[in-house]
Residue frames as qw, qx, qy, qz and C-alpha x, y, z in Angstrom:
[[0.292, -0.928, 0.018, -0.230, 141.72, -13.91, 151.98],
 [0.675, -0.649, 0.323, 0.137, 144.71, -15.55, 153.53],
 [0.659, 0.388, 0.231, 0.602, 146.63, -15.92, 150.00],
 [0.225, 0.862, 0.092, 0.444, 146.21, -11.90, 150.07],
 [0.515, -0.833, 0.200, -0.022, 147.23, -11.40, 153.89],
 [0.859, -0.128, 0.280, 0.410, 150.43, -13.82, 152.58],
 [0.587, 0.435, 0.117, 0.672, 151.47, -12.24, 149.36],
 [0.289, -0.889, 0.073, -0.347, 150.59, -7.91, 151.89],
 [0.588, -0.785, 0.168, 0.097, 153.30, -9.59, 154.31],
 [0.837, 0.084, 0.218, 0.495, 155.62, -11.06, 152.16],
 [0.290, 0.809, 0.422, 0.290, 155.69, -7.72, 150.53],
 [0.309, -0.908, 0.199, -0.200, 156.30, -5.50, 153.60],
 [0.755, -0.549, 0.244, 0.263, 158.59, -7.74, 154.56],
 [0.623, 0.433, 0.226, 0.611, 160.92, -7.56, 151.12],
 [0.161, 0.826, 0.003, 0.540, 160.25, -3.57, 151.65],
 [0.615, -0.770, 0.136, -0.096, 161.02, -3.32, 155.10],
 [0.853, -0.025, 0.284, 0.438, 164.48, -5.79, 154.35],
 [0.569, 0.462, 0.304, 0.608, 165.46, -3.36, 151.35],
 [0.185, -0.904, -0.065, -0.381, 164.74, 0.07, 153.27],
 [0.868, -0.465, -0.003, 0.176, 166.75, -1.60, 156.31],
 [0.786, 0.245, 0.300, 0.483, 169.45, -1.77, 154.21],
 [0.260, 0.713, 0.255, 0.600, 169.51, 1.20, 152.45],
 [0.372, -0.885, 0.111, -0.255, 169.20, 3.22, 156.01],
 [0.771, -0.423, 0.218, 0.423, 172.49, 1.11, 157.44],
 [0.696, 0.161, 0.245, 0.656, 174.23, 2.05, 154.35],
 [0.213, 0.763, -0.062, 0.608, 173.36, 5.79, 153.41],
 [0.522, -0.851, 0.036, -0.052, 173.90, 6.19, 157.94],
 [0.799, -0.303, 0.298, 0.425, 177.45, 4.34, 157.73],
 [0.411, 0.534, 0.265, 0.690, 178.17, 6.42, 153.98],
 [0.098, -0.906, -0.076, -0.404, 176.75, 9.70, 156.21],
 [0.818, -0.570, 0.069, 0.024, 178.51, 8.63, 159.75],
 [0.763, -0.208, 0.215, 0.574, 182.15, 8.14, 157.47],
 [0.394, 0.767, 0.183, 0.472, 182.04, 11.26, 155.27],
 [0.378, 0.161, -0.192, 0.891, 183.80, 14.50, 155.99],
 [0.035, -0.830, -0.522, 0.195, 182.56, 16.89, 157.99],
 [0.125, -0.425, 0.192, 0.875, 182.41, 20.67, 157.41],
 [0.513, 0.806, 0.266, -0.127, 180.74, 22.66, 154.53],
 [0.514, -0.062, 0.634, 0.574, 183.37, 22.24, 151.67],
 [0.103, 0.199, 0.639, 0.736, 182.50, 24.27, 148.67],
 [0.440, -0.279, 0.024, -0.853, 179.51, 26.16, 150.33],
 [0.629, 0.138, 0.432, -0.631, 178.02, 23.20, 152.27],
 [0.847, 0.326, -0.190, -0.376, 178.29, 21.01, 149.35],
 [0.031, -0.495, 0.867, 0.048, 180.20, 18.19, 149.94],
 [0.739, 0.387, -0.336, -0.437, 179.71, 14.98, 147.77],
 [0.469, -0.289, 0.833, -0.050, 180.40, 11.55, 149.28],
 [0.393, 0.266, 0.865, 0.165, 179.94, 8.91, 145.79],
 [0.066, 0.274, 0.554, 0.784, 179.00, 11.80, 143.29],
 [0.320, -0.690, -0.570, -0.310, 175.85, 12.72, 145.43],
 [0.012, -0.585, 0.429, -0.689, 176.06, 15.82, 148.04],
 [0.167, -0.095, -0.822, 0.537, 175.44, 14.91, 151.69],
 [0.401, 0.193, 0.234, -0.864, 172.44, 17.45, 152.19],
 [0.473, 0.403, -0.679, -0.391, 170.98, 14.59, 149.63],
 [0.385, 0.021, -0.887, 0.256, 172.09, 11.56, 151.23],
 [0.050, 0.082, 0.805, -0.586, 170.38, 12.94, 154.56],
 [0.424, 0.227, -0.211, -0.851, 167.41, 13.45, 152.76],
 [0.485, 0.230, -0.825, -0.174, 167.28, 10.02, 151.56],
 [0.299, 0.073, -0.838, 0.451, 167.84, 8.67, 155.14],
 [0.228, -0.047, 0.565, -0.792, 165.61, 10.69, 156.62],
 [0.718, 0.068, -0.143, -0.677, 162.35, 9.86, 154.28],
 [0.508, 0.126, -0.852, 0.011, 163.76, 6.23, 154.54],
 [0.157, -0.001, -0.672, 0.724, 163.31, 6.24, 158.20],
 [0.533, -0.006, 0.412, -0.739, 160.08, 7.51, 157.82],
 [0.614, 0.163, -0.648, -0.420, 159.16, 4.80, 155.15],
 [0.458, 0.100, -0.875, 0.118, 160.63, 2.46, 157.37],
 [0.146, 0.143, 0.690, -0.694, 158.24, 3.37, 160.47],
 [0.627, 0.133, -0.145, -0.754, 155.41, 3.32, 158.28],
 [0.724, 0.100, -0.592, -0.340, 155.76, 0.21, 157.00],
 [0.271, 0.125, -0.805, 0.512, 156.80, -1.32, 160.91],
 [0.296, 0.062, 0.481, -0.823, 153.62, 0.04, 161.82],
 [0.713, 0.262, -0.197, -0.620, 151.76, -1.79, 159.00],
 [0.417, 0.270, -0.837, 0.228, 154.01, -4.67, 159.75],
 [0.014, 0.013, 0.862, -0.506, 153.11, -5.01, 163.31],
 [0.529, 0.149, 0.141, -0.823, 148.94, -4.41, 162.36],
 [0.713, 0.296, -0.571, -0.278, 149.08, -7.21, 160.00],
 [0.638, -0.089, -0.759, 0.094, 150.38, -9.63, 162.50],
 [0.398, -0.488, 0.189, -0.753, 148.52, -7.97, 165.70],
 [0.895, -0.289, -0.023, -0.338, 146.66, -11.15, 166.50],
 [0.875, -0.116, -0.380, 0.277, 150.06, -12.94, 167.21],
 [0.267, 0.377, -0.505, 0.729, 151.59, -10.43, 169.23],
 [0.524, -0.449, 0.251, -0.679, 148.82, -10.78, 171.57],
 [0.969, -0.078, -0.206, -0.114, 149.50, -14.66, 171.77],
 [0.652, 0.165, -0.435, 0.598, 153.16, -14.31, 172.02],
 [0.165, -0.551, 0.337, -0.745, 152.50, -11.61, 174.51],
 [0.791, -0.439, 0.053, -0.423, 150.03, -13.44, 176.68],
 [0.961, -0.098, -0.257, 0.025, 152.17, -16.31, 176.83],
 [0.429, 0.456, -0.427, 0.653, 155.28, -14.75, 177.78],
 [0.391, -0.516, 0.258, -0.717, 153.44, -12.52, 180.33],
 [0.879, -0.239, -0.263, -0.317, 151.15, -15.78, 181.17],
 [0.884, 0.061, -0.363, 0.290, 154.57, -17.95, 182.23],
 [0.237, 0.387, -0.405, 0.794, 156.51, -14.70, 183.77],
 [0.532, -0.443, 0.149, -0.706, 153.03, -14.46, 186.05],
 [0.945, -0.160, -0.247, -0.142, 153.39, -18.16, 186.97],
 [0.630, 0.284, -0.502, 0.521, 156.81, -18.26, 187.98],
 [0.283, -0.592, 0.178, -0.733, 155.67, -15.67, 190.78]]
């Protein structure tokens, strides 16, 4: 059971790393292009139109909140340790 929970994070984490990516670059490839609508609205940054590109980005983005949400389920039981303890030490200083 804990070989499977290993190889399910390792996993997300590789996708989550490679999606990352991919959303800095097509935002920084969308963020330096031309604006305007060239040629009806088609304008082509690297052989691929823009209407494309944001396409891309956006489903990335959602990929990438899926998988952050499947990310943070998987390791639930330590954010409630690291939480408590933070909280635990910020409530002691008081």
């Amino acid at each position: 059971m804990r070989e499977k929970k290993l190889y399910i994070n390792y996993v997300v984490f590789i996708l989550l790393s490679v999606l990352g990516v991919a959303m800095l670059v097509t935002g920084l490839i969308l963020w330096a292009s031309p604006k305007g609508g060239h040629y009806c609205g088609y304008v082509t940054v690297l052989g691929v139109t823009k209407a494309k590109l944001k396409r891309f980005h956006f489903y990335t983005g959602i990929a990438l909140t899926v998988l952050t949400t499947i990310h943070i389920a998987l390791n639930w039981s330590w954010v409630v340790k690291a939480t408590n303890i933070v909280l635990g030490k910020s409530l002691q200083r008081r």
